[in-house]
DSSP file (Angstrom, degrees, kcal/mol; ACC not computed):
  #  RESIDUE AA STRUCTURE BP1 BP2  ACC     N-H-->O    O-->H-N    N-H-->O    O-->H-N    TCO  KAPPA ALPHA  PHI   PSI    X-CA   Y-CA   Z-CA
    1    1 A X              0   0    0      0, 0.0     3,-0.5     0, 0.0     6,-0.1   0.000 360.0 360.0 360.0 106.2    0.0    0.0    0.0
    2    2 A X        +     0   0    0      1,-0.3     5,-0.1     5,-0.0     0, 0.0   0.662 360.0  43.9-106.0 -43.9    2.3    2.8   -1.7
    3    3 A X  S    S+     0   0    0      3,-0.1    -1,-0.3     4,-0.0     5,-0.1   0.123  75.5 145.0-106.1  20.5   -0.2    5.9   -0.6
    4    4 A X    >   -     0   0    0     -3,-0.5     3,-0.8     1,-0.2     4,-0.2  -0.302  57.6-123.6 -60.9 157.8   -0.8    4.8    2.9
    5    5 A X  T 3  S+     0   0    0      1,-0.3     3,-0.2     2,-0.2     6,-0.2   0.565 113.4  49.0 -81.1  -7.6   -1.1    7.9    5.0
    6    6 A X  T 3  S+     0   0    0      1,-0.1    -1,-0.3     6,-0.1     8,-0.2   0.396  96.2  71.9-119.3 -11.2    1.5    6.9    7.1
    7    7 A X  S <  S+     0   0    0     -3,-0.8    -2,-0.2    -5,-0.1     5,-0.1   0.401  87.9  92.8 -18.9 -45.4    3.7    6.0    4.2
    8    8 A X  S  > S-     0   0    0     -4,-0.2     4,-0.5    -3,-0.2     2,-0.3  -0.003  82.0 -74.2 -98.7-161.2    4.1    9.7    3.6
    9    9 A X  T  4 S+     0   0    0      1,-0.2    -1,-0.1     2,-0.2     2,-0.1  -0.748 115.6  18.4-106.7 156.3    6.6   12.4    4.6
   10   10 A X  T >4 S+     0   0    0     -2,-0.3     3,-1.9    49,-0.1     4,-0.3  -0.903 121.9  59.5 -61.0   1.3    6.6   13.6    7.3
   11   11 A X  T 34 S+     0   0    0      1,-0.2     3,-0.4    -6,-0.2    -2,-0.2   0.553  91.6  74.6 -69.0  12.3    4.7   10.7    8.8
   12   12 A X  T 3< S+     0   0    0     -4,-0.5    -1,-0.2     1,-0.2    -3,-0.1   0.224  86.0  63.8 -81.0  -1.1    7.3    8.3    7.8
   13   13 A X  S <  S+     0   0    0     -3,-1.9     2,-0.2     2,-0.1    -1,-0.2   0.292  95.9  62.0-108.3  -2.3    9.3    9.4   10.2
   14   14 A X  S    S-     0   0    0     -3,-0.4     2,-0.4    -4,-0.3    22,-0.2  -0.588  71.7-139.8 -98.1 161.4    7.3    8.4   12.9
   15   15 A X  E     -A   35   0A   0     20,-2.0    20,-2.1    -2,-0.2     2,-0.5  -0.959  18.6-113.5-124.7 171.7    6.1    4.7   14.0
   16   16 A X  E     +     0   0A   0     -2,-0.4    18,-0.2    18,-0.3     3,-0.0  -0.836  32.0 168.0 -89.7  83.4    3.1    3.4   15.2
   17   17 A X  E    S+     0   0A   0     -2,-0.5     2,-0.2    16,-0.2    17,-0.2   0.169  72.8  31.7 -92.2  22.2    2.9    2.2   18.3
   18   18 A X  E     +A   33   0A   0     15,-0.6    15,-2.8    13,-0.1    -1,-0.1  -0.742  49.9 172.7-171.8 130.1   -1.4    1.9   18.5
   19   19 A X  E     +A   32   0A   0     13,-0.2    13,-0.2    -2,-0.2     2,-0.2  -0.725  13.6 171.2-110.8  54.9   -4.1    1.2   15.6
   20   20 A X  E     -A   31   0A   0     11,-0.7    11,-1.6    -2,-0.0     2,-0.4  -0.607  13.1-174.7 -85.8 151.1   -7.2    0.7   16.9
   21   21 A X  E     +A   30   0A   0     -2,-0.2     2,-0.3     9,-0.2     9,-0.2  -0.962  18.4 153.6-121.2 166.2  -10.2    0.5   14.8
   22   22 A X  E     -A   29   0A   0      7,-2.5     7,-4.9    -2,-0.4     2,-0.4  -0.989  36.6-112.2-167.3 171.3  -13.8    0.3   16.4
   23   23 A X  E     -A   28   0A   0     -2,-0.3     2,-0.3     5,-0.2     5,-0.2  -0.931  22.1-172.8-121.0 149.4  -17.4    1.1   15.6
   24   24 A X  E >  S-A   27   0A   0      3,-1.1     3,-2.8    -2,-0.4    -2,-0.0  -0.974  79.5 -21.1-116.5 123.4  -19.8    4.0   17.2
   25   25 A X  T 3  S-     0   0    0      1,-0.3    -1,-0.2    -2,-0.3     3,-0.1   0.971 132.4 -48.7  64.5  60.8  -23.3    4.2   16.4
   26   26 A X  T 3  S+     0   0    0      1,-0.1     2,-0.6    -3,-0.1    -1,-0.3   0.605 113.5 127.4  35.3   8.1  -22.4    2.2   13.2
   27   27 A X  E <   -A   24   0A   0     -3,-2.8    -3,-1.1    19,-0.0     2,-0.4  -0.782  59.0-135.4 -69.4 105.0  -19.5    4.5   12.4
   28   28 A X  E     +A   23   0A   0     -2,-0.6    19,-1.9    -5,-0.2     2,-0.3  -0.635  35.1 171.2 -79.5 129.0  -16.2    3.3   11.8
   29   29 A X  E     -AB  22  46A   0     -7,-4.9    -7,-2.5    -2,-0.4     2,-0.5  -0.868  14.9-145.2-146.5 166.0  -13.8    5.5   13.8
   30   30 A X  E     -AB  21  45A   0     15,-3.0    15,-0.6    -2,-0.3     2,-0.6  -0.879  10.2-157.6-138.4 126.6   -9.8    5.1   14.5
   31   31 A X  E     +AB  20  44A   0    -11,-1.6   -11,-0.7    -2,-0.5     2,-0.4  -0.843  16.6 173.0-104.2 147.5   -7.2    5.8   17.1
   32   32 A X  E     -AB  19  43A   0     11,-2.8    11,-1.7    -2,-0.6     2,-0.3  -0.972   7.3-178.8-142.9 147.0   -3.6    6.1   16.2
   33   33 A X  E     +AB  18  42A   0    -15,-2.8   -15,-0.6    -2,-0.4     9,-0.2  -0.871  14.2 178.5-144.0 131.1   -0.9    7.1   18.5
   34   34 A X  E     - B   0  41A   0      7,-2.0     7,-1.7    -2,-0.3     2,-0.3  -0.741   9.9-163.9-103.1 165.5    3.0    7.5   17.1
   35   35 A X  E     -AB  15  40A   0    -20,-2.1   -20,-2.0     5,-0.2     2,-0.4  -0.978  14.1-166.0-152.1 178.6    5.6    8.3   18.3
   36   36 A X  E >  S- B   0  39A   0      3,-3.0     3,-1.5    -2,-0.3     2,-0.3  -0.726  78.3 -35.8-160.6 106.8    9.6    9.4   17.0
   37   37 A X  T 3  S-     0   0    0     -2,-0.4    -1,-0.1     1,-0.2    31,-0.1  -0.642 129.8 -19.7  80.4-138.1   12.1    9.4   19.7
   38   38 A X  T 3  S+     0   0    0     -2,-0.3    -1,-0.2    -3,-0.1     2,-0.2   0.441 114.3  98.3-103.6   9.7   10.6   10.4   22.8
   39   39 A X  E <   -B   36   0A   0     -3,-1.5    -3,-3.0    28,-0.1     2,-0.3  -0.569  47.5-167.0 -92.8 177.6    7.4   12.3   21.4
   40   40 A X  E     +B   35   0A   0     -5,-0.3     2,-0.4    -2,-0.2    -5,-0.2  -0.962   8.5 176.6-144.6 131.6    4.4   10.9   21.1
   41   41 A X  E     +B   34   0A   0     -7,-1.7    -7,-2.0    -2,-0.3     2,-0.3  -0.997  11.8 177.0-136.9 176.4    1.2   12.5   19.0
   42   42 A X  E     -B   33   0A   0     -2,-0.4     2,-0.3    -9,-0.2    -9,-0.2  -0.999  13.9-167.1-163.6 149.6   -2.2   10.8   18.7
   43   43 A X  E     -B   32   0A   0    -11,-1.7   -11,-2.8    -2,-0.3     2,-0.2  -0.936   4.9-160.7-155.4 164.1   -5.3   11.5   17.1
   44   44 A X  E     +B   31   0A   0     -2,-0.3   -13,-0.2   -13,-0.2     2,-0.2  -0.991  40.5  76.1-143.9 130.2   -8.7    9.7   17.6
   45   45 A X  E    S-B   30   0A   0    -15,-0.6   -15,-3.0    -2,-0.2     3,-0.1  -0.986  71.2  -1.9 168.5-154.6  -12.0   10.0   15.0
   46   46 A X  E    S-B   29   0A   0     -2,-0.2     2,-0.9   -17,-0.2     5,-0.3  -0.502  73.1-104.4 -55.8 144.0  -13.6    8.9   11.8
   47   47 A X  S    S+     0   0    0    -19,-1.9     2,-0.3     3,-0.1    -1,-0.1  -0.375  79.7 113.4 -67.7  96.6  -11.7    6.8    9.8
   48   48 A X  S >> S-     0   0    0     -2,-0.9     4,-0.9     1,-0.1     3,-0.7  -0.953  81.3 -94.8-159.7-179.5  -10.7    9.7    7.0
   49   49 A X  H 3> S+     0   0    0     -2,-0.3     4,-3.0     1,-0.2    -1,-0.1   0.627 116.1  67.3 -89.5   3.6   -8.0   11.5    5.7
   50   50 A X  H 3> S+     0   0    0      2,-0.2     4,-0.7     1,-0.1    -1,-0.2   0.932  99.1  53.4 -66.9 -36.5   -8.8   14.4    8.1
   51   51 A X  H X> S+     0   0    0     -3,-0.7     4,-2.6    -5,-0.3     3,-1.8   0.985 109.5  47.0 -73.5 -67.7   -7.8   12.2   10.7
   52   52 A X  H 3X S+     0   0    0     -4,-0.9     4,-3.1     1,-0.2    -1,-0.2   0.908 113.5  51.9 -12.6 -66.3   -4.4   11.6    8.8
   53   53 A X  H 3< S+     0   0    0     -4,-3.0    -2,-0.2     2,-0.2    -1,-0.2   0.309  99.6  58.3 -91.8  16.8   -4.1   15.3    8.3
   54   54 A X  H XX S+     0   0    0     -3,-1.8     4,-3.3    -4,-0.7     3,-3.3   0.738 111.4  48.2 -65.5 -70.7   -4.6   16.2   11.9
   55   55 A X  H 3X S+     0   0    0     -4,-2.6     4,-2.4     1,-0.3     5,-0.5   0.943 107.0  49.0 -29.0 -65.1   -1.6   14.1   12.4
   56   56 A X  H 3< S+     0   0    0     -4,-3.1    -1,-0.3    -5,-0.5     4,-0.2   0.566 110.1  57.2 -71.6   6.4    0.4   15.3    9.9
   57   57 A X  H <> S+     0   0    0     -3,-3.3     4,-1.6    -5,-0.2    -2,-0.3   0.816 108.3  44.2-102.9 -47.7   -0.5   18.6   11.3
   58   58 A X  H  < S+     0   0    0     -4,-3.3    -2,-0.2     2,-0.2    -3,-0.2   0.535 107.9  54.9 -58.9 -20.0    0.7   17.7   14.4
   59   59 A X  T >< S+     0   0    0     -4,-2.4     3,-0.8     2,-0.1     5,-0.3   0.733 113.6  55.9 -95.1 -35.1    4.4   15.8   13.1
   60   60 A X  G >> S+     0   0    0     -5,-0.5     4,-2.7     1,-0.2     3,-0.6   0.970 103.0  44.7 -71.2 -51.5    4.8   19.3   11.4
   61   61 A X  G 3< S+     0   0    0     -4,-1.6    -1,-0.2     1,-0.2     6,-0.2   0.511 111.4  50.4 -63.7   1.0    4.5   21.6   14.0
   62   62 A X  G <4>S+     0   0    0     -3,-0.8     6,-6.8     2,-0.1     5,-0.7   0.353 114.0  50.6-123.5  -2.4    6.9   19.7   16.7
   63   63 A X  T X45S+     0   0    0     -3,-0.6     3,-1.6    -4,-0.3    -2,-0.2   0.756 111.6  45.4-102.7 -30.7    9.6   19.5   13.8
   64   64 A X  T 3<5S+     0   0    0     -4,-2.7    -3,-0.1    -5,-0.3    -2,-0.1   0.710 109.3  54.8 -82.3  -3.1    9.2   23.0   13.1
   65   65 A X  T 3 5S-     0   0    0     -4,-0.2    -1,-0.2    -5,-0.1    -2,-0.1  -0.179 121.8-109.3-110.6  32.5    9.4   23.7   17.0
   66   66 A X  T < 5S+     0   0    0     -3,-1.6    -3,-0.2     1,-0.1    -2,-0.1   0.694  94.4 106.1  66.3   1.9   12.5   21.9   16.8
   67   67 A X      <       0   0    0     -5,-0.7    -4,-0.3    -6,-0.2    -1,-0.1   0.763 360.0 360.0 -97.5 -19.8   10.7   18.8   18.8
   68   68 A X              0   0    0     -6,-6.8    -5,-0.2    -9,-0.2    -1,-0.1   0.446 360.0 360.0-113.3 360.0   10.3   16.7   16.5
């Protein structure tokens, strides 16, 4: 899987230490948590690419604050 979201830069620099997937209210919804070194970010929600791009919103901002 070539385009996985997790695949891409800069989440590729991260690993994945939690995948859950689960249902609400017939909703399929997803936790991820990563981590790179000793940070950690995590995002929880429908399964979509917003959820991805929360993430990747989050791997960007702790590399550009020099944490990540």
């Amino acid at each position: 899987m070539a385009d996985a979201p997790w695949k891409q830069k800069p989440l590729d620099e991260w690993a994945i230490v939690g995948m859950n997937h689960y249902h609400v209210n017939g909703e399929r919804r997803l936790f991820v948590a990563m981590t790179k070194g000793e940070r950690c970010i995590q995002d929880e929600g429908p399964d979509d690419e917003y959820l991805w791009n929360r993430l990747w919103h989050k791997a960007v901002a702790l590399k550009e604050a020099g944490n990540g």
